[in-house]
C-alpha positions in Angstrom: -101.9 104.1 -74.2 -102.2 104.0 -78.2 -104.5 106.6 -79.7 -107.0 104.2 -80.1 -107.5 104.1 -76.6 -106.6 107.3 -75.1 -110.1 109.5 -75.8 -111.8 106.9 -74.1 -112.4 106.9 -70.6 -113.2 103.5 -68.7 -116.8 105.2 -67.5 -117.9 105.4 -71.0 -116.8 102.2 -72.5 -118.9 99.4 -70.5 -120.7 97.2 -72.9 -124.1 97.5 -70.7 -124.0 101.5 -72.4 -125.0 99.7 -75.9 -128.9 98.7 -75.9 -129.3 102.1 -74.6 -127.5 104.3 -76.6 -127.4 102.4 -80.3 -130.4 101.2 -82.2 -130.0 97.2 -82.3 -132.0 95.6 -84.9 -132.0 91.5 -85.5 -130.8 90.8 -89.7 -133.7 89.8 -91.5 -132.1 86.6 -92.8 -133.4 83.4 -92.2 -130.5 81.6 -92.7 -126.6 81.8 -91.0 -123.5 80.3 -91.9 -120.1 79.6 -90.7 -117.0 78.3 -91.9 -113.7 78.6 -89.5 -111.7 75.8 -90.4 -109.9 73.8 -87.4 -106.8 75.9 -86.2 -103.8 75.9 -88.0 -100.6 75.9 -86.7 -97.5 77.3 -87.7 -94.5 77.6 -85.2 -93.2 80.8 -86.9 -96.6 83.0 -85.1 -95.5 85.5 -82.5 -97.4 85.5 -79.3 -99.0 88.6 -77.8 -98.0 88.1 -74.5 -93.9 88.1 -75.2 -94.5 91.8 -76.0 -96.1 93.3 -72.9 -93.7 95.0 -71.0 -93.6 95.3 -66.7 -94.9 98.9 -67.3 -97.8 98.2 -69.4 -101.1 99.5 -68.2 -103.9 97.6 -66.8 -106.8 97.7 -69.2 -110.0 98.8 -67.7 -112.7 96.5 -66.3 -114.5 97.2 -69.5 -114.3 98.5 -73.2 -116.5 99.3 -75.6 -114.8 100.2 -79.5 -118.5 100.0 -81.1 -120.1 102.6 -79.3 -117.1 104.8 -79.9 -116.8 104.2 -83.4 -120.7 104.5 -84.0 -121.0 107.8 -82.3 -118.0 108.8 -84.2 -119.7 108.0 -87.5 -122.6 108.7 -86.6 -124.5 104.9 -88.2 -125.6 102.4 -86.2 -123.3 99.0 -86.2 -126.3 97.8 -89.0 -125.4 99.8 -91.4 -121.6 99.6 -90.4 -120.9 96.0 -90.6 -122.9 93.9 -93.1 -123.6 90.6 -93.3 -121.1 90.3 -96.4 -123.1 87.2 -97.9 -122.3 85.2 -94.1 -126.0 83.9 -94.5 -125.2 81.9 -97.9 -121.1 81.3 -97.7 -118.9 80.5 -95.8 -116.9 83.6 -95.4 -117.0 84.6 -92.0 -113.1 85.0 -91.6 -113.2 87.8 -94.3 -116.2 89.2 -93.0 -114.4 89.5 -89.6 -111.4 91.1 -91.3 -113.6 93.7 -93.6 -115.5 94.2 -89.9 -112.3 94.7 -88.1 -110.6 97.5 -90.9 -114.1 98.8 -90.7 -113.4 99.5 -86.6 -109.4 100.4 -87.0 -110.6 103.1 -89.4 -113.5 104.4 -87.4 -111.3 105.1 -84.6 -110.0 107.7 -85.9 -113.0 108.8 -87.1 -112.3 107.6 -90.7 -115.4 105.9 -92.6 -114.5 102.7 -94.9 -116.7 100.0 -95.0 -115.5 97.2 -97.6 -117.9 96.2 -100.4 -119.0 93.1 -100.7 -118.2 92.2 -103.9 -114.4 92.3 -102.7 -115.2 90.4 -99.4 -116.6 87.5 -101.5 -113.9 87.9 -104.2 -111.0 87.9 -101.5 -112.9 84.4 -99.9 -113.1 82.7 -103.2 -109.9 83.8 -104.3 -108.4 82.2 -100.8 -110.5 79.0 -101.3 -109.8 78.4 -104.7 -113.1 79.2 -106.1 -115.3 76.7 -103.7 -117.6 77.0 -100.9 -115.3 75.2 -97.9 -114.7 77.7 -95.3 -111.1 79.0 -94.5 -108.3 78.7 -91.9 -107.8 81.8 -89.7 -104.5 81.9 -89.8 -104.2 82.2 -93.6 -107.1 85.0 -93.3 -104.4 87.2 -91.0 -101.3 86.0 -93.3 -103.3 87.9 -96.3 -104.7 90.6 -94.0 -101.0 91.6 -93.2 -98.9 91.0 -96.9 -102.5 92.1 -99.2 -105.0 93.3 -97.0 -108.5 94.5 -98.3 -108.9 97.8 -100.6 -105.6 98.6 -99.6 -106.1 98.2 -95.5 -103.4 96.2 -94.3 -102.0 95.3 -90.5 -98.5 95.9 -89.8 -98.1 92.2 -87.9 -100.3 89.7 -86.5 -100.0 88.2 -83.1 -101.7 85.1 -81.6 -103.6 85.8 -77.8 -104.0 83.1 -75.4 -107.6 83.1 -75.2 -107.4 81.6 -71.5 -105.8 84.7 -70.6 -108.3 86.7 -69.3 -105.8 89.9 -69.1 -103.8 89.7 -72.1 -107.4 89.3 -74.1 -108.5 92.4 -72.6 -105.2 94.9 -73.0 -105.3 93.6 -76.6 -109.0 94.9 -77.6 -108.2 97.6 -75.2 -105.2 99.2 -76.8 -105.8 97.7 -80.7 -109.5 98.0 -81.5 -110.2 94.4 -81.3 -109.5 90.7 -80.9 -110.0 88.6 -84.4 -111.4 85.2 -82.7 -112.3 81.7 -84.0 -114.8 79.1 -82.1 -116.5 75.4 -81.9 -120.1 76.4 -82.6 -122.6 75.4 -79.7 -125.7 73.8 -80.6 -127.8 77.1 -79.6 -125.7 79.4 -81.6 -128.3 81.0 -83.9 -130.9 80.2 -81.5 -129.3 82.6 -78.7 -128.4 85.3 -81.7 -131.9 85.2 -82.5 -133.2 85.9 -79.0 -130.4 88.6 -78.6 -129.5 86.4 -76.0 -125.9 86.2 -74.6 -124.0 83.0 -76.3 -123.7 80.3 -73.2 -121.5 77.1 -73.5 -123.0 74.1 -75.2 -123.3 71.4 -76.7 -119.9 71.6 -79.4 -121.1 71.4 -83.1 -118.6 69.7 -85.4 -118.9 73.8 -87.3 -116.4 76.9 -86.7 -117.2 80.8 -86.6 -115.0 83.6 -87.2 -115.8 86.5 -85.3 -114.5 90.3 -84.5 -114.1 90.9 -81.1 -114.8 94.9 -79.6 -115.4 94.8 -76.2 -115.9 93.3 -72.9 -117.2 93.8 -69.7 -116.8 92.1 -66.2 -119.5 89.1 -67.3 -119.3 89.2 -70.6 -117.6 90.4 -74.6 -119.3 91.7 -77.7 -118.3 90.8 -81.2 -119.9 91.4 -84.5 -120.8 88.7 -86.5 -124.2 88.0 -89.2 -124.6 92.1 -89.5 -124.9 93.3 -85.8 -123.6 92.9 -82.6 -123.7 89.9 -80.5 -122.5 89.3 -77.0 -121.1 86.0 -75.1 -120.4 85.3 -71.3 -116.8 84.6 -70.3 -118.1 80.9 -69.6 -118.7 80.4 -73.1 -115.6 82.3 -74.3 -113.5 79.4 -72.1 -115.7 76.5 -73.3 -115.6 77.2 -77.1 -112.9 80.2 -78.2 -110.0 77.8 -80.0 -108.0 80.7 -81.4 -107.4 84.3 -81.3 -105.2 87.1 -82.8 -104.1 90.5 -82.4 -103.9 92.7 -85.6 -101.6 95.4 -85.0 -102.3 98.8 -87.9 -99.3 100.2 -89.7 -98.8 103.1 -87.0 -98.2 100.4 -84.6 -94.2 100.3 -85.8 -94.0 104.6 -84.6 -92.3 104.4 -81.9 -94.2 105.4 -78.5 -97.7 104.7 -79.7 -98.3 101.9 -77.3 -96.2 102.3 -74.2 -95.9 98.9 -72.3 -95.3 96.9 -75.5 -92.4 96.2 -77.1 -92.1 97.1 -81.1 -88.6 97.1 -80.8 -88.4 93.3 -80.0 -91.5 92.7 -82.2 -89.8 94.4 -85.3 -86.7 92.2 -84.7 -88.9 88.9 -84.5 -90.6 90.1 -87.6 -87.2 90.2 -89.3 -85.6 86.7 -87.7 -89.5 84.9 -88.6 -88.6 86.5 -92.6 -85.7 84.8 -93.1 
């Protein structure tokens, strides 16, 4: 198992252990945005699942990276992960990125929360100075060859998000899942109520969102300054893309038995030229 999962045994990481342990508190704002583009494809994207090796373990019947992190740090995930202007732009796919380097660096107990002067300069930059939202998959290309204040991924990999298993092993072993979904028509009004999301009614609008754990019934992400949590039904019903972002120490060799750097390295190369 990778260090980032190893200190945490399955006992301690069910997402039911939140409400309890971390002060949740609703954002103030009275408005949310969105603004995940329609999935992009682009043939050259590696796929998790062509990694995991016949010896990889199982991943626990649930995980929990926010309660680790926040009782590393000692902040609640408020104070954490901001809203980064997601209430009056469009930026949700950098906020998810600035809230996953956020995670990545608080498990191992390292404190960096981007500002959010850079998160809205990075969205504008990608956009071309307007308001329109962004593509996921360009969000990860400029997470891996820029990154944020220096926080880059070593590779990207796309997770079948019908895959129950391979979802899990990859917010199990790597901190997170970096998801994009069709907005159902109670969206806000179930984040309001600190209500589980349930499938919907689709809204012609897409959210970006950083996955960090899951349990048997349900996941938690972050998203609009807090924590948010949404049943597998709805995961199945509205997630249209998801991606693995694997950190630098990811390419040392034996730091996650089961998958296979080796072969990922060598696709890296081949997809280069």
């Amino acid at each position: 198992m990778c260090k980032f999962g190893k200190k945490i045994p399955p006992e301690q990481t069910c997402l039911e252990k939140v409400s309890g342990g971390i002060p949740m508190r609703l954002p103030t704002q009275t408005s949310f945005r969105f603004g995940k583009l329609p999935p992009k494809i682009d043939y050259r994207t590696i796929s998790f699942g062509n990694y995991l090796k016949d010896d990889i373990p199982n991943p626990p019947s649930c995980t929990n990276h926010i309660e680790r992190v926040s009782t590393e740090l000692q902040h609640p995930p408020e104070y954490l992960f901001p809203m980064y202007s997601n209430d009056s732009l469009g930026d949700c796919t950098i906020a998810g990125m600035a809230h996953g380097v956020t995670v990545y660096n608080g498990m191992v107990k390292e404190e960096h929360i981007p500002s959010e002067k850079e998160v809205v300069r990075i969205y504008f930059h990608l956009t071309g100075g307007i308001d329109s939202g962004l593509y996921m998959l360009d969000v990860v290309k400029f997470w891996r060859a820029t990154g944020i204040e220096n926080h880059r991924v070593y590779a990207y990999a796309s997770v079948s998000s019908h895959n129950h298993e391979h979802v899990m092993q990859a917010i199990w072993l790597f901190g997170g899942v970096f998801i994009g979904f069709q907005c159902q028509e109670k969206v806000v009004e179930e984040f309001r109520a600190r209500k589980p999301w349930q499938p919907g009614i689709k809204l012609n609008a897409g959210h970006a969102v950083f996955v960090t754990g899951y349990s048997r019934d349900e996941v938690e992400v972050l998203t609009w300054g807090t924590t948010q949590k949404g049943t597998w039904a709805w995961w199945d019903e509205h997630v249209d893309e998801a991606y693995v972002l694997l950190p630098p120490e990811a390419s040392q060799e034996g730091f996650t038995p089961g998958f296979d750097f080796e072969r990922l390295k060598k696709d890296l190369e081949e997809v280069a030229r």
